[in-house]
VEXBAVO-220612 format. One line per field, with one value per residue (C-alpha): residue number from 1; residue in three letters; chain; x, y negated, z negated. Coordinates in pm, 1 decimal, decimal comma, padded with zeros to 6 digits, always signed. Each point is the difference from the previous one (the first is absolute). Layout:
! residues N
pos = [NUM ...];
code = [Ala ...];
unit = [A ...];
px = [X ...];
py = [Y ...];
pz = [Z ...];
This chain:
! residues 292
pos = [1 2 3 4 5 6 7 8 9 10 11 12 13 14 15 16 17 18 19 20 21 22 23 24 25 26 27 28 29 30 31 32 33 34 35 36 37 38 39 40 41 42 43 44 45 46 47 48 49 50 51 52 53 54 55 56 57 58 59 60 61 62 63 64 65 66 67 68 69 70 71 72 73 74 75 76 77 78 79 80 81 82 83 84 85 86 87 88 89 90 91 92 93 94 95 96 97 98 99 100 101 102 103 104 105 106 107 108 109 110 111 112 113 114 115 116 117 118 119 120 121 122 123 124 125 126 127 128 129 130 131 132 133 134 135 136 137 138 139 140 141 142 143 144 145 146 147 148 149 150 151 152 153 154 155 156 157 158 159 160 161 162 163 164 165 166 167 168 169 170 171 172 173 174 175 176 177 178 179 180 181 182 183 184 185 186 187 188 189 190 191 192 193 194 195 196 197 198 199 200 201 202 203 204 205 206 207 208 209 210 211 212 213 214 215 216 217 218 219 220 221 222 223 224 225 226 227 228 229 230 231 232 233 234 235 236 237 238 239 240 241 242 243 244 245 246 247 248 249 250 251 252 253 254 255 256 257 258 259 260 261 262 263 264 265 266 267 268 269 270 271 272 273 274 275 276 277 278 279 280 281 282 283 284 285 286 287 288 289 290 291 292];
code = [Unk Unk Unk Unk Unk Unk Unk Unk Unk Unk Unk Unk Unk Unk Unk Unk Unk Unk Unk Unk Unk Unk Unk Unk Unk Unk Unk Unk Unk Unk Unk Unk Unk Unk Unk Unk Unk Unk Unk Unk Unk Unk Unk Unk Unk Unk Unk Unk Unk Unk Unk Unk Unk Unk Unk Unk Unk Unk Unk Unk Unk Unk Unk Unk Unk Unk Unk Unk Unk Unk Unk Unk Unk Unk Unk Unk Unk Unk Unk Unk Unk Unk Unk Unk Unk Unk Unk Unk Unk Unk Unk Unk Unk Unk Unk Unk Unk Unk Unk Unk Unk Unk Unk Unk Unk Unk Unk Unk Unk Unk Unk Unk Unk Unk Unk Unk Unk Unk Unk Unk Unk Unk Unk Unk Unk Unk Unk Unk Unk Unk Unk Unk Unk Unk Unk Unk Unk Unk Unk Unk Unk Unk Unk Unk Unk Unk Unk Unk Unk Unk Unk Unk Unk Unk Unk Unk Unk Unk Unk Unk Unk Unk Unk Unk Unk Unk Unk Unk Unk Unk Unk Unk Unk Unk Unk Unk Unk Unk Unk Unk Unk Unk Unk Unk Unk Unk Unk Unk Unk Unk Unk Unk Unk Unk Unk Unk Unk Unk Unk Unk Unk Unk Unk Unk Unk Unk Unk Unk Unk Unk Unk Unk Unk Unk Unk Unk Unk Unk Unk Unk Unk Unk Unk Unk Unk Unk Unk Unk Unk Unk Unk Unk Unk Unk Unk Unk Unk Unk Unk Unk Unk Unk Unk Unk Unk Unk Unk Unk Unk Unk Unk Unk Unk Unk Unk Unk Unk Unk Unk Unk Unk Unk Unk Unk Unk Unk Unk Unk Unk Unk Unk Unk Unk Unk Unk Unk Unk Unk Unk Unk Unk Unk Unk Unk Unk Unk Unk Unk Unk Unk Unk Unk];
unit = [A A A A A A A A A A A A A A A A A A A A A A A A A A A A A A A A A A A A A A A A A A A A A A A A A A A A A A A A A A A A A A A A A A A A A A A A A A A A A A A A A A A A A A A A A A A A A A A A A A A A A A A A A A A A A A A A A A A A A A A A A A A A A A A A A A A A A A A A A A A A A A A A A A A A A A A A A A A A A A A A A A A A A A A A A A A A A A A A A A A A A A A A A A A A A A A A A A A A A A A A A A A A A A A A A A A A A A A A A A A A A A A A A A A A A A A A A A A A A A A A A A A A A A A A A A A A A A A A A A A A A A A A A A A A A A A A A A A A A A A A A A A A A A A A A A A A];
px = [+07653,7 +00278,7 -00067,7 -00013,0 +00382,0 +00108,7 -00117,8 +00326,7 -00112,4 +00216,7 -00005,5 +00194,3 +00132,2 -00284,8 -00189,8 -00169,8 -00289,0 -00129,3 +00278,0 -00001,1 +00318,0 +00124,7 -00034,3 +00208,6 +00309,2 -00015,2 +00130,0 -00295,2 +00198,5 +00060,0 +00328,7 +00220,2 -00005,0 +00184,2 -00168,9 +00138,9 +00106,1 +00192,3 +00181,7 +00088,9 +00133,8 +00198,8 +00171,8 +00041,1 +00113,5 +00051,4 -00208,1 +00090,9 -00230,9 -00220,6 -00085,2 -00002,8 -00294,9 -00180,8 -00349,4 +00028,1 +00354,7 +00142,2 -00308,4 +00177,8 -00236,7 +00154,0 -00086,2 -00336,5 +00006,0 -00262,3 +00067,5 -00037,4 -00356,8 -00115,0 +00119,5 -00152,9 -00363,6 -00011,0 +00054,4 -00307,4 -00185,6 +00059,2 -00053,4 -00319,6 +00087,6 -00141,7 +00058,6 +00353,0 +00059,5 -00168,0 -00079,7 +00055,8 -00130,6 +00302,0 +00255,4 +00303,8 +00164,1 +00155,3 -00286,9 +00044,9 -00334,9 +00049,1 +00336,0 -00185,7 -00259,0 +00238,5 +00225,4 -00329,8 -00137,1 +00325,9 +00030,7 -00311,0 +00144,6 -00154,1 +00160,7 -00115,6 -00071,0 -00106,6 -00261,0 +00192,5 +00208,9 -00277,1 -00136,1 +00420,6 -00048,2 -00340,2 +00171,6 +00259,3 -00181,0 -00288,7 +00319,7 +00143,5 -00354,8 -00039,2 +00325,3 +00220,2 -00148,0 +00088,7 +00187,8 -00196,9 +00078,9 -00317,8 +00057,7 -00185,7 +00134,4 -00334,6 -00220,1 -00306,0 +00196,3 +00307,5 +00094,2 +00209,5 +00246,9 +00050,1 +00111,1 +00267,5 +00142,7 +00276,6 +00277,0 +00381,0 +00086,1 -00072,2 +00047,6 -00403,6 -00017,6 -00234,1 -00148,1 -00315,8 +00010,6 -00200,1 -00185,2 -00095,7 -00180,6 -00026,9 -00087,7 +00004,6 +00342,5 +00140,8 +00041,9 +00026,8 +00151,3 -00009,5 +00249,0 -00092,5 +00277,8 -00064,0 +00297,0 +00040,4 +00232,4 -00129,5 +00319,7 +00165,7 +00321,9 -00209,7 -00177,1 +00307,8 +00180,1 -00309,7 -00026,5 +00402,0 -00059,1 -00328,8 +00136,0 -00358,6 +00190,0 +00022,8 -00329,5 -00121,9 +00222,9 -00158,2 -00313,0 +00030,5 +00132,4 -00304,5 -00254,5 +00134,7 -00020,8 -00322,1 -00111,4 +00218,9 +00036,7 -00188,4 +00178,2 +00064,4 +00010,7 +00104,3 +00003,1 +00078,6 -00218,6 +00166,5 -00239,5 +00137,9 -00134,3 -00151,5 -00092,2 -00036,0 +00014,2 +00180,9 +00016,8 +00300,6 -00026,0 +00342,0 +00128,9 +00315,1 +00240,1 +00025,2 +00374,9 -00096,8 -00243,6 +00261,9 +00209,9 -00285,7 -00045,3 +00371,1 -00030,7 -00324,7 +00150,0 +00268,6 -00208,3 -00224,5 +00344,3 +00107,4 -00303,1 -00067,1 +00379,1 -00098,7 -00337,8 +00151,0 +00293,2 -00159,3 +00346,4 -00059,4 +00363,6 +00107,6 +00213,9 +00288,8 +00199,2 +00022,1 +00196,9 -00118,7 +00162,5 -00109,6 +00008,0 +00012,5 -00286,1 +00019,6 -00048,2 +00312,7 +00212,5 -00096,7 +00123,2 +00317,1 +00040,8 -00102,5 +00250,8 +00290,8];
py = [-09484,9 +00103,5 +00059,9 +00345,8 -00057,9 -00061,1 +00310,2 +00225,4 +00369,1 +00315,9 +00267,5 +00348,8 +00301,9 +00080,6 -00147,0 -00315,3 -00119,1 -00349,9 -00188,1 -00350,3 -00100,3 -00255,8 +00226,7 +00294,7 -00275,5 -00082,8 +00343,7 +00169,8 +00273,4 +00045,5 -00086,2 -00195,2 +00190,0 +00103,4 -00087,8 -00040,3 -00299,5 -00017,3 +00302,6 -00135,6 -00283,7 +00233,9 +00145,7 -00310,1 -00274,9 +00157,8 +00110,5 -00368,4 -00103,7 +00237,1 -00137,6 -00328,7 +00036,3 +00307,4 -00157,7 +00105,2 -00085,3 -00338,5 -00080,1 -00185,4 -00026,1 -00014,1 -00326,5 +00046,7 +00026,6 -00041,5 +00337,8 +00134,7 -00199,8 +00158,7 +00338,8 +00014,3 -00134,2 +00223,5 +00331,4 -00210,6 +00066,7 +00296,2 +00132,4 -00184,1 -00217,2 -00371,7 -00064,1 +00013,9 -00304,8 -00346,3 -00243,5 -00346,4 -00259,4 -00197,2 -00021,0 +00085,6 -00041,1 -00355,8 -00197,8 +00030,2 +00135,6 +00269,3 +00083,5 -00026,7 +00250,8 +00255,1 +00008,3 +00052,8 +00276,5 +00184,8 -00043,2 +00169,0 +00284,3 -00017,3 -00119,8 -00312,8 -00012,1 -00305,1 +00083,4 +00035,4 +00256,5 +00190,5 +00031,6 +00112,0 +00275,2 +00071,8 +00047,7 +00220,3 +00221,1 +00039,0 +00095,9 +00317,8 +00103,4 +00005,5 +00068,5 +00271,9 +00288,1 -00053,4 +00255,0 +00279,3 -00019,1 +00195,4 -00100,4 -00324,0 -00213,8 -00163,9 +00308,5 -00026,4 +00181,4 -00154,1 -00208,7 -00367,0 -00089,3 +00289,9 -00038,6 +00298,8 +00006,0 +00318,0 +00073,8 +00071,4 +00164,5 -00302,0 -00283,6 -00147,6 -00016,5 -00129,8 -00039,8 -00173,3 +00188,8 -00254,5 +00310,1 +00345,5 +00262,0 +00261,5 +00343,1 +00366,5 +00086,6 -00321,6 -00345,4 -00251,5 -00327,8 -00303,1 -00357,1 -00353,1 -00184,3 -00429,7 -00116,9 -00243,6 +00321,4 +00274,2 +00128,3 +00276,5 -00148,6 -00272,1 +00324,5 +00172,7 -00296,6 -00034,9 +00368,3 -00076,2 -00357,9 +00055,6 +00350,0 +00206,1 +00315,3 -00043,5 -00088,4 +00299,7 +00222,3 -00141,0 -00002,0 +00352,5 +00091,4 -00146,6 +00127,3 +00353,4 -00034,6 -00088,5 +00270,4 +00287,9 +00231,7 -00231,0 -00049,8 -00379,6 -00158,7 -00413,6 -00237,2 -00356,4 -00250,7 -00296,7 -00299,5 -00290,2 -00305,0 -00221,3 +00079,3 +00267,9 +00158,8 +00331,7 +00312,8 +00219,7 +00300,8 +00104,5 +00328,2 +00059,6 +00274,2 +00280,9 -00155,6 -00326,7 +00140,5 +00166,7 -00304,3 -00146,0 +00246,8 -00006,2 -00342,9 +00042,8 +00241,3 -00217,6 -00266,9 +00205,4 +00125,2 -00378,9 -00087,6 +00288,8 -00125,9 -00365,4 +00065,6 +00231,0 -00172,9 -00355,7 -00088,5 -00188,1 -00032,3 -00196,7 +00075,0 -00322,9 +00349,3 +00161,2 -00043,0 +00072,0 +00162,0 -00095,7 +00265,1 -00164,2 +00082,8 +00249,9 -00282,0 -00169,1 +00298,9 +00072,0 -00366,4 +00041,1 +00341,1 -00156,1 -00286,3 +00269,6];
pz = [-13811,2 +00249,1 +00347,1 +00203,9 +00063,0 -00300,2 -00191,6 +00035,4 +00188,6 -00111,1 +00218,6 -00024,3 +00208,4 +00294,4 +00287,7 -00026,3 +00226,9 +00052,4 -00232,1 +00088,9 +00160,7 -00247,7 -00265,6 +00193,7 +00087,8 -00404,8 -00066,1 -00198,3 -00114,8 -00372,5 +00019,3 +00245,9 +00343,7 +00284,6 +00388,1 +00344,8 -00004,2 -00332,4 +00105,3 +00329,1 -00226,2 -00170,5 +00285,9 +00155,9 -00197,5 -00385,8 -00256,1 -00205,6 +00298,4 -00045,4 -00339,4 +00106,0 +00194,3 -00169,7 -00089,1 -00378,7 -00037,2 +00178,8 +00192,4 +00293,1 +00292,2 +00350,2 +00173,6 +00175,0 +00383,4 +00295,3 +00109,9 -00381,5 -00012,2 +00336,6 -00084,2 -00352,8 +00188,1 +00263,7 -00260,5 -00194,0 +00325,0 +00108,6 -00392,7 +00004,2 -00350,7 +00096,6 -00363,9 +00048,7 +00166,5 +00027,5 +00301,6 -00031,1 +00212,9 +00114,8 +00312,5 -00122,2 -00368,7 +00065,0 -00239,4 -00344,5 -00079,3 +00243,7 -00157,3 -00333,0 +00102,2 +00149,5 -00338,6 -00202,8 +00234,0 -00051,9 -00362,5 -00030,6 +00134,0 +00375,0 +00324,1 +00127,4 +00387,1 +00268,0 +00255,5 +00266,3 -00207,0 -00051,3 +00383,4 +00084,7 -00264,2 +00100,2 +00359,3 -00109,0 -00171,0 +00294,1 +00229,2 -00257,3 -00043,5 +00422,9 +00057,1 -00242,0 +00153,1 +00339,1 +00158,6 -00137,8 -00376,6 -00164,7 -00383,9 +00025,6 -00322,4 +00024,5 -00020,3 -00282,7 -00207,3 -00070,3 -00308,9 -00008,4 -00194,0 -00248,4 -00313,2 -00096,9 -00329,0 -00132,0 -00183,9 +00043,6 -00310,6 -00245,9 +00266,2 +00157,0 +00386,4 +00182,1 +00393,5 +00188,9 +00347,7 +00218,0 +00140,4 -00068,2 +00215,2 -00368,7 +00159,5 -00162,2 +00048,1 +00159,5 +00016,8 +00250,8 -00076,6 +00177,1 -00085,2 +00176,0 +00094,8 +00155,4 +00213,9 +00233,2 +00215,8 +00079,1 +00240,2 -00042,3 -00149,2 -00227,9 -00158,2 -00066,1 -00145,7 -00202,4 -00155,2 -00077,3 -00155,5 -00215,4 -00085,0 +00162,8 -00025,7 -00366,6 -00038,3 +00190,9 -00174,6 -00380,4 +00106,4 +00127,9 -00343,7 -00149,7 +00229,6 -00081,3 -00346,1 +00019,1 +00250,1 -00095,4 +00305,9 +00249,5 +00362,8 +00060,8 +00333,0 -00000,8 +00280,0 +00000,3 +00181,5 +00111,4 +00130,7 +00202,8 -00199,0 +00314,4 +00366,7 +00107,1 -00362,7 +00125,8 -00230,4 +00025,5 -00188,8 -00189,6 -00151,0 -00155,7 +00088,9 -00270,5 +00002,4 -00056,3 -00250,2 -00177,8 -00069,0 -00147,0 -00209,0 -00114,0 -00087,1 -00196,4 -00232,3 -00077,0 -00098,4 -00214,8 -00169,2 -00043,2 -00112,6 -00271,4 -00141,4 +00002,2 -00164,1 -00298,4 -00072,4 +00097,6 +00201,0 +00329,1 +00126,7 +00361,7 +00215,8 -00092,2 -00127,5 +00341,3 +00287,4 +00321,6 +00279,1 +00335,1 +00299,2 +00347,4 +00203,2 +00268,5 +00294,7 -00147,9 -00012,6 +00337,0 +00112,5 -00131,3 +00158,4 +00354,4 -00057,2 -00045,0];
């Protein structure tokens, strides 16, 4: 008899409450889909890549990470899904049997957590609830009637897309929406370098396409939470410029045009037949002007 997580889930084009997370970062869509992060691959790296790593095509899993573990447990939290993640009674992950149980809780599809992970999560998430809305913000993220971790599932012509916005405030009319972000920086310049390296203005910019095909005509508002990971826990709030925006939104149409090619004509090409052409920086063209 096969277990809950092994019965495969199909899901099509709409909005999806209450899907387990495991069965979301499968890809339930009826055929192989586009999300965030696979289109940030795209524009990134190459859509060879891409494939590579696509959960229905190669299937390779980037190497797990501390940060990863405590990110993934504190969205459990705050979406109020104990039966995403499991917590084992050990120290660290040096015994065997403690590495033993952490490979089997993640094969089953959950994310396996130490005690002492748990209480850091629990602390995080206690500081964004008493902390995001200082400073007079009114659209609590917390309020009664918001919903976590959202599945949203459409189409761009024949090519499945799909989001999980960590939070939605779903209004007549408009939407509020509301990422988490763990870091161990929460300085100006760490946050920017952040939004550049993980590509958050891409994400924004897909998820806003999905939340609008979802919600025809509906206004959408996003922030970003960021959360320092230990003591004191600060929250910064972040928005993105409507330039900044726009760039991201550049970018996600080019992925969604790479990836509608790739998926008809199943061609996954590199980038070993390019040649890149560097610009210098502006900070090293204004060196060389000082030194003249």
């Amino acid at each position: 008899m096969p277990t809950t997580e092994t019965i495969p889930v199909t899901l099509d084009v709409g909005v999806h409450y209450d899907i387990p997370a495991h069965v979301y970062h499968a890809d339930p869509c009826p055929i192989p889909s586009l999300s965030s992060g696979i289109a940030r691959t795209i524009n990134a790296e190459s859509l060879a890549e891409a494939y590579r790593r696509h959960v229905r095509f190669g299937g390779m899993k980037k190497p797990r990470t501390a940060a990863m573990d405590a990110g993934a447990l504190v969205h459990s939290l705050i979406a109020e899904r104990p039966d995403d993640f499991e917590v084992g009674n050990y120290d660290n992950y040096q015994s065997n049997a403690a590495k033993a149980w952490r490979d089997n809780v993640i094969a089953s599809g959950r994310n396996a957590a130490l005690e002492k992970h748990l209480d850091n999560a629990r602390r995080i998430v206690a500081s964004l609830k008493k902390n995001v809305c200082n400073g007079g913000i009114t659209n609590d993220p917390f309020a009664a009637h918001g919903k976590s971790e959202v599945t949203i599932i459409w189409k761009e012509r024949d090519a499945y897309c799909r989001c999980l916005p960590d939070r939605m405030l779903i209004e007549p009319g408009a939407i509020d929406v509301w990422d988490w972000k763990i870091t161990n920086d929460v300085t100006d310049r760490a946050i920017l370098r952040s939004v550049m390296k993980w590509g958050y203005h891409e994400q924004e910019a897909l998820y806003r396409r999905g939340i609008s095909a979802a919600f025809p005509g509906h206004r959408i508002s996003w922030m970003f939470a960021f959360v320092l990971d230990c003591e004191p826990y600060t929250v910064r709030r972040v928005c993105l410029t409507p330039e900044f925006l726009a760039a991201g939104k550049r970018a996600v149409s080019s992925a969604i045009a790479a990836w509608q090619q790739a998926t008809k004509t199943n061609v996954w090409p590199d980038k070993s037949e390019e040649t890149l052409h560097l610009d210098a920086p502006g900070y090293l063209l204004d060196d060389e002007i000082s030194a003249s």
